[in-house]
C-alpha positions in Angstrom: -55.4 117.4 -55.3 -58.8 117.1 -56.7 -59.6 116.3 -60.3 -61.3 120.3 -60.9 -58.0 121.3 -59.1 -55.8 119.1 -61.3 -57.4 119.7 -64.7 -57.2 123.9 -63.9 -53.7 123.2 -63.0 -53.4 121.7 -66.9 -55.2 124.6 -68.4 -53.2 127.2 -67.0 -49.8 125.7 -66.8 -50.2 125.0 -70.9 -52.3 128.7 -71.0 -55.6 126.6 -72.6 -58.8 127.5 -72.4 -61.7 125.1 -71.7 -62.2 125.4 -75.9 -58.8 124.7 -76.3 -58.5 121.7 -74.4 -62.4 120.3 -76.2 -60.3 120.7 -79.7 -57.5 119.1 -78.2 -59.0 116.0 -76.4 -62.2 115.4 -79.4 -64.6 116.1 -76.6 -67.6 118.6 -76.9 -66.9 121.5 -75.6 -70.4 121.2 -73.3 -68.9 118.3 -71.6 -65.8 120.3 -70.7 -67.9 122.8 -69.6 -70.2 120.7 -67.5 -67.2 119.6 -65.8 -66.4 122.9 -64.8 -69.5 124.8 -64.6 -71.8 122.0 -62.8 -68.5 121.1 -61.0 -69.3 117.2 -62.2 -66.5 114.7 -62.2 -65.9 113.0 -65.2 -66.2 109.6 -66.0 -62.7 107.6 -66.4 -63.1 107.2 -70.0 -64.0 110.9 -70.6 -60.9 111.8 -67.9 -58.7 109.2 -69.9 -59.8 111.2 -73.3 -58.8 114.5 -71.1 -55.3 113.1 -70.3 -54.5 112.0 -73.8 -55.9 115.6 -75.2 -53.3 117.3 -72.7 -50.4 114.3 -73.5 -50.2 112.7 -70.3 -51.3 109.5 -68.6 -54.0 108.9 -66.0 -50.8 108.1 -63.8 -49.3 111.8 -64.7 -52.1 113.1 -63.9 -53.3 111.9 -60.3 -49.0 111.8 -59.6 -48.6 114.1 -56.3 -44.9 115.3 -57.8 -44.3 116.6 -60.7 -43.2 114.5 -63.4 -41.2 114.7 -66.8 -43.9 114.2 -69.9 -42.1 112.6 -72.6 -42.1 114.3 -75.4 -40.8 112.3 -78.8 -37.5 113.7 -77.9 -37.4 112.6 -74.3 -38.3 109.3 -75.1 -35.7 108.7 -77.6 -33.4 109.7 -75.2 -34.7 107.5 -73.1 -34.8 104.4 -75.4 -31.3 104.9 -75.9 -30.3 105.1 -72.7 -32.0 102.4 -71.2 -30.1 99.6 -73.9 -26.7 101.0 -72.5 -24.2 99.3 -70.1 -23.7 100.6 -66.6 -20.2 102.4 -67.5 -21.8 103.9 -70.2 -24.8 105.3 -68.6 -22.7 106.6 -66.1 -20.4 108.2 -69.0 -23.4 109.8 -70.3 -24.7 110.8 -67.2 -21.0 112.4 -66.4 -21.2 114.1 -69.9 -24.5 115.6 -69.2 -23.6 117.2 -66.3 -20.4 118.4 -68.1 -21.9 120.0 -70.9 -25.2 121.6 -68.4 -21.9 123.1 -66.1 -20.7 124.3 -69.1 -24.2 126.1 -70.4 -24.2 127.8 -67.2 -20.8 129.3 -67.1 -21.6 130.9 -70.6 -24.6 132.4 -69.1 -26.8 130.0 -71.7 -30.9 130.6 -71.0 -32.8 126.9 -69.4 
C-alpha cells in the first residue's frame, strides 16, 4: 500500500478529516493538505509526526496486516503478562477464552 493510500485508510477508519488529523499530529493543516492535494509524499519526520498524531508507529503504519494499537489498557495487559510463568500465561490464556465463550453464549455485543 502506498503512503496517500495508507494515511486515507487512517482518516476514514478513525472518521477524521484532514483538519482533524493537523490538530491531532501539531502539523499545519497546509502541509496535510499538500500531502493530499499536490499528492506529495511526506518527509519521514513529518510522516513520523503523522503516526504519532494517529497513535501508531512508523512500523504500524507501513505493517501489510493489521495490527493491535496498544492502547494504555492493552499495554498494561501486556506488561503483566509478559512477567508471568509459562503455566500461568497459559492459565490466563485458558481463562480468556473461558470468559469470551461465555460473553457469547449470553449474546454480549464485541
Amino acid at each position: 500500500m502506498n503512503t496517500h493510500a495508507r494515511l486515507k485508510q487512517l482518516l476514514r477508519e478513525r472518521g477524521w478529516t484532514e483538519y482533524k488529523l493537523s490538530k491531532e499530529c501539531g502539523l499545519a493543516q497546509s502541509t496535510i493538505g499538500n500531502i493530499f492535494r499536490r499528492n506529495t509524499e511526506p518527509s519521514v519526520a513529518t510522516l513520523e509526526t503523522i503516526c504519532k498524531g494517529f497513535g501508531i508507529t512508523m512500523s504500524q503504519f507501513f505493517a501489510d496486516a493489521d495490527m493491535v494499537e496498544l492502547n494504555g489498557e492493552l499495554k498494561e495487559l501486556f506488561d503483566c503478562f509478559v512477567c508471568l510463568t509459562p503455566k500461568q500465561k497459559s492459565a490466563v490464556i485458558e481463562l480468556c477464552k473461558a470468559m469470551n465463550h461465555d460473553g457469547e453464549s449470553h449474546g454480549a455485543a464485541r
